[in-house]
N, C-alpha and C positions, 0 to 999 in steps of 0.2 A: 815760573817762579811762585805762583801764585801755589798750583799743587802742593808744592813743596815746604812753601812757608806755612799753609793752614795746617795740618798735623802739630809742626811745632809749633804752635801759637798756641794750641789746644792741648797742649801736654804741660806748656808754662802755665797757662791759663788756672788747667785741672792742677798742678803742684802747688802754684801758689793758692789756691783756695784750700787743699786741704791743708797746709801748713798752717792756714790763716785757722782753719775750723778747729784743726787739730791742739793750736795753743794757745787758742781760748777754751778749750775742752780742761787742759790740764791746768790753764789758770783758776778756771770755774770751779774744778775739783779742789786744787790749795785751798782757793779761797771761800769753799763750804767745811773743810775742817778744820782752818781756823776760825770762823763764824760758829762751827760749833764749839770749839774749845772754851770760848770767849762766852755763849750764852747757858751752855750746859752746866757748867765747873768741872770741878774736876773727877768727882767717882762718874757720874753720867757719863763724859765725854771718855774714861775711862772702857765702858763694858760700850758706847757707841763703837769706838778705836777696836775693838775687838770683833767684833758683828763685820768690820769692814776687812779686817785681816781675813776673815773667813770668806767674803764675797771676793777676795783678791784671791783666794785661791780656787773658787770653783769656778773664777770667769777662765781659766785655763781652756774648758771645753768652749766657751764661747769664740775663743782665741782659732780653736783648732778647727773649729767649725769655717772660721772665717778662710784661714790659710788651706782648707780643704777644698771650697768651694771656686776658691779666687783661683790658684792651680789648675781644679779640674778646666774651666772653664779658659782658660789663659792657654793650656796644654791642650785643648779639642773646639776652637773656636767654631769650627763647623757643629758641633755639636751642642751650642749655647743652650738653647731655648729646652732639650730633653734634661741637662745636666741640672741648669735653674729648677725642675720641677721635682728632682730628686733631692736636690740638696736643701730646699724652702720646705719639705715634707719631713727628710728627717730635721731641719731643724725646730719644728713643731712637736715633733714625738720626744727630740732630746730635750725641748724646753720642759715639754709636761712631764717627762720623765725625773728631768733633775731637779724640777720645783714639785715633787711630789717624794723625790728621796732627801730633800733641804724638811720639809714640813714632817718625815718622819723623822729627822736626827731635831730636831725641835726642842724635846727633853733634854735632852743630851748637852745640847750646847746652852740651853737655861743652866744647868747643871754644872757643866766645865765651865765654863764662864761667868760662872756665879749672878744671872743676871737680874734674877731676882722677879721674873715675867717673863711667863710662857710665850704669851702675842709679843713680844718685842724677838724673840729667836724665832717666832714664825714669818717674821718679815722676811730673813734669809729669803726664803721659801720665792715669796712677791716679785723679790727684786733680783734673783737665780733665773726667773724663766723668762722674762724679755729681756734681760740681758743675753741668755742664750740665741734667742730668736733673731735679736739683734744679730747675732756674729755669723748668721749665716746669711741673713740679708744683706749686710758689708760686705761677706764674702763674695755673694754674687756680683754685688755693685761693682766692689774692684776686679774680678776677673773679667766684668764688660769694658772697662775706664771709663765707667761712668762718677767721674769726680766729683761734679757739683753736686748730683744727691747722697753720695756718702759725705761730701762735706758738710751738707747739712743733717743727715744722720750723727756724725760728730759733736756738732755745733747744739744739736738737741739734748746728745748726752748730757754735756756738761753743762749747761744753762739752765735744761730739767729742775734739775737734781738743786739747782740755785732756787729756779721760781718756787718750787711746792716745798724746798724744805726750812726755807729762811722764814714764811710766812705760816709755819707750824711751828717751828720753836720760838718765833717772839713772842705766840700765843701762849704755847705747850712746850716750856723750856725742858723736855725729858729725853732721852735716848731715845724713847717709841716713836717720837716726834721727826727726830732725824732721822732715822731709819726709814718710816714713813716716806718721807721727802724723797729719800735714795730709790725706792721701790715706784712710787708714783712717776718718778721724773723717768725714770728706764723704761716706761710706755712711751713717752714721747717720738723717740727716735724708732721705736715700732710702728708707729702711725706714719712715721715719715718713710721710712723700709716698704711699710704697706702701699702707699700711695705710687713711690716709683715704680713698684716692681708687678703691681697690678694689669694684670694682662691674662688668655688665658694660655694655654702652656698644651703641647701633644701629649696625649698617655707614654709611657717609657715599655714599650712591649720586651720582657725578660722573658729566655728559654726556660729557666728555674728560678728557684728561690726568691727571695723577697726582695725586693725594690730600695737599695740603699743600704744592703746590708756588708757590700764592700767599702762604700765610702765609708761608713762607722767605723769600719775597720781602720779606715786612711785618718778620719776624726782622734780615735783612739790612739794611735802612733803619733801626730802632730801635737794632741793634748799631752802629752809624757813629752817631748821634747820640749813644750814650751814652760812644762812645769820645771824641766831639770833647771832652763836657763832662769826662771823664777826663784828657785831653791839656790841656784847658784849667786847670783842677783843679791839674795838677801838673808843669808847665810852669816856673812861677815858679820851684823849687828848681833843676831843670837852668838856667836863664839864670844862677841865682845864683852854681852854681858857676863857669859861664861867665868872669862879669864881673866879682864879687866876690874879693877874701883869702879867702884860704882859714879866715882867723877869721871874716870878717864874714860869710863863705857860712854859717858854723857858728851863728854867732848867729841868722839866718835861718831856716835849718833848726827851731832850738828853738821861733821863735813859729810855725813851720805848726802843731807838735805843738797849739799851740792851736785851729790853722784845723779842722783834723781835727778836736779832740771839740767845737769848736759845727758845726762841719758835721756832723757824725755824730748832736746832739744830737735833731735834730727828725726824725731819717728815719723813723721810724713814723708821722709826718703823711704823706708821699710814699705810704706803702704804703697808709694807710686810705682818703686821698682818690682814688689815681688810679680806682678803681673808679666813682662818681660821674662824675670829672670825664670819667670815656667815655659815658657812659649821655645819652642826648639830654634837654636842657633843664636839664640838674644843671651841667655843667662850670662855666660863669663862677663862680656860686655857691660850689661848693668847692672854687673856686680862691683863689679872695679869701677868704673861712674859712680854707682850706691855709694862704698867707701872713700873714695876722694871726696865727695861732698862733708861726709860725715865726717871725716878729718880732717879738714879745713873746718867745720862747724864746731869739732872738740879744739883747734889751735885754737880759734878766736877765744874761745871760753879759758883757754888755759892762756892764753895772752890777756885779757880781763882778770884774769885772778892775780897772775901777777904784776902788774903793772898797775891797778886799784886793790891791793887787798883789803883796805878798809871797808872797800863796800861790797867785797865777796865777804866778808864776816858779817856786816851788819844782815846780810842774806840771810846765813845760818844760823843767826842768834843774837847776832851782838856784841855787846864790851866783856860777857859773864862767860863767852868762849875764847876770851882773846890768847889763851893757850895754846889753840888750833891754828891759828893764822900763820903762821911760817909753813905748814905741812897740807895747806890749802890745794894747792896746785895738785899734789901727787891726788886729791880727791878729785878735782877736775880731769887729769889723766883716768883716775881708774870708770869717771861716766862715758869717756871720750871711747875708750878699749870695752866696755860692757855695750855702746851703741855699736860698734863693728861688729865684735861679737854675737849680736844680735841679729843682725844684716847677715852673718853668715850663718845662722843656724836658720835664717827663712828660706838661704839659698839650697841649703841642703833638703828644706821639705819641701821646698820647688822641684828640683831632682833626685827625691826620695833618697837620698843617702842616709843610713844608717849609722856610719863611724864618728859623724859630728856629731851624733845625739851621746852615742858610748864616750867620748871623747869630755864632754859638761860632763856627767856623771866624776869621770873620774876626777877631772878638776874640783870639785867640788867637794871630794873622799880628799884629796890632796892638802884645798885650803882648812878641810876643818883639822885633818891629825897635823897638820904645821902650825893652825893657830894656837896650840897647844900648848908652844913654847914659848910663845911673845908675852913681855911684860910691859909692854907701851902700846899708844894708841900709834908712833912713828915706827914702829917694827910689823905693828900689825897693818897698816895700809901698804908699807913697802912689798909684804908679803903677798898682798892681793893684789899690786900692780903687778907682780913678778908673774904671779899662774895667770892672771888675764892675758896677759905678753905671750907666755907660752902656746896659751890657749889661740890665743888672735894667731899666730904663725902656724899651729898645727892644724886649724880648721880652714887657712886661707890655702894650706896647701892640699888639702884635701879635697878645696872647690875647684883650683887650679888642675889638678893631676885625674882628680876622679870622674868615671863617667855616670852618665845617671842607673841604677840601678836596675829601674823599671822602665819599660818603655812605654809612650803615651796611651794614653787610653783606647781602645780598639772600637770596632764600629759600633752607631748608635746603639743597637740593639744590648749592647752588653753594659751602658753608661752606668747602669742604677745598680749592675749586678752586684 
């Protein structure tokens, strides 16, 4: 009994810690942009809000780093220790590489984004390359289930980014300041990545070519999927402002704020399961586990919205959205359908399938020529739980039916090929 019980005790154990780390991360994150909203005013927090739309979209490679590493590693468990020493190298080259191509687009985004300072768009740069580094040290962590130091890798991120940035803009109430913060604090969980995974590692003996130059390959195809499901994700607000008043785009706006925390709510399921769902003969298994949790975690939240809507609004905004409040729920539906959705596009780069990646794309061609036609903010969420639905049924049957593409990684000698 004993055999049998320790594994599961240790996989409760490691869920509930990263759950725990995981949402105090995202708490930590709300509650440094509004501590900057609140200290900045508004043009600062303004061209902050903008610096950070840009780090949300080049942490994509950090994403794919992580989901490349965790797979490989998940998929060749014999093969741990050669795979960790390929994937921690190129994640060093990719960090120097993308904090050296952030420091050269510098001009550019002083310029597009009116910032008005050069060293404030060079931060980019600071806080692009151990966030990268980050994502491949995660990666390894989760392809070993090593939970408690990526949970504390977590628990750094978002706390960082609290300690060094709150105590620069009480000082220094400017955007360079919070920025700052965000760049200083993404060492943190580097130091903590550093410390577990420290050990020394065998050379990776390659027939040809360079060492790591297919997993980039595998990095590159994961970052484009995770961007589609990012474009797709957050797509809906730009059409809004699009199409919408500039009231009802606002109304809008407030119920995402709920799509984000039930999307947010179950991502420590994404991170415990993808490791499984790469590992041969587990994936269906804890994939369908994955999504019953996470549907049962969007009911609760859509049982919560309706059953209290006054304080699903007071979430969103308040008494100055109370417009929104009857069409609440279908906002908690569409976080409920974008966290499956998400679950299933990791399963698909667990078993390298390609048609769930085609498949976002087009969803996404889909919602923006139909948002075209909506003149409410109630036509246009209804519209985006329809293509989520759609999308949830055609990707889950594509995990159901389809086999994996590629087959696992071959002997050591070819790991880093």
């Amino acid at each position: 009994m004993t055999s049998t019980t320790a594994p599961t005790t240790r996989r409760l154990r490691g869920g509930a810690s990263i759950a725990v780390a995981m949402g105090v991360m995202n708490v930590a994150t709300y509650g440094y942009t509004v501590a900057a909203a609140h200290l900045l005013g508004r043009e600062p927090f303004g061209a902050f809000s903008a610096l950070m739309g840009v780090l949300l979209v080049v942490n994509v490679l950090s994403l794919g780093l992580q989901a490349t590493g965790a797979r490989r590693i998940s998929a060749a468990p014999a093969q741990t220790e050669e795979i960790e020493r390929v994937v921690l190298g190129v994640g060093v080259r990719s960090a120097l590489g993308l904090g050296a191509l952030c420091l050269l687009a510098s001009p550019v985004l002083n310029t597009v984004l009116q910032l008005h300072s050069l060293p404030t768009a060079m931060l980019v740069a600071l806080a692009a390359a151990p966030l990268t580094l980050m994502g491949a040290q995660a990666g390894v962590l989760q392809g070993e289930r090593r939970w408690e130091p990526l949970a504390l890798v977590y628990l750094t991120q978002g706390l960082g980014r609290v300690a060094c940035g709150l105590g620069l803009m009480a000082v220094w109430p400017t955007e360079f300041a919070a920025m700052l913060g965000v760049a200083l604090g993404a060492w943190l969980p580097v130091l903590v990545g550093w410390v577990a995974l420290r050990r020394p590692r065998p050379e990776v003996e390659t027939p040809e070519g360079h060492p790591g130059v297919e997993l980039l390959r595998e990095v590159g195809r994961s970052s484009q999927a995770l961007f589609a499901f990012f474009a797709l994700s957050n797509a809906d607000i730009l059409v809004a402002r699009a199409v919408l008043p500039d009231d009802q785009a606002g109304l809008y706006a407030a119920g995402l704020i709920l799509v984000k925390a039930v999307l947010f709510l179950p991502q420590f399921v994404v991170v415990i399961a993808f490791p499984s769902m790469a590992s041969d003969g587990a994936s269906r298994r804890a994939l369908l586990l994955s999504l019953s949790t996470t549907a049962v975690l969007g009911a609760c939240a859509l049982g919560g919205t309706l059953l209290l809507p006054d304080l699903a609004l007071l979430f969103v905004g308040g008494s100055d959205f109370d417009d929104i409040k009857s069409e609440l729920w279908l906002f908690a539906i569409v976080g409920t359908l974008l966290a499956m959705l998400q679950l299933l596009l990791y399963s698909a780069l667990a078993r390298r399938q390609g048609r769930a990646i085609l498949a976002l794309w087009t969803g996404l061609v889909v919602l923006v020529a139909g948002a075209l036609t909506v003149e409410s903010v109630g036509s246009l969420i209804v519209l985006v739980v329809v293509i989520d639905a759609c999308l949830f049924v055609c990707l889950l049957t594509l995990a159901l039916l389809d086999r994996p593409a590629v087959a696992p990684e071959a002997a050591p000698a070819r790991v880093g090929d």
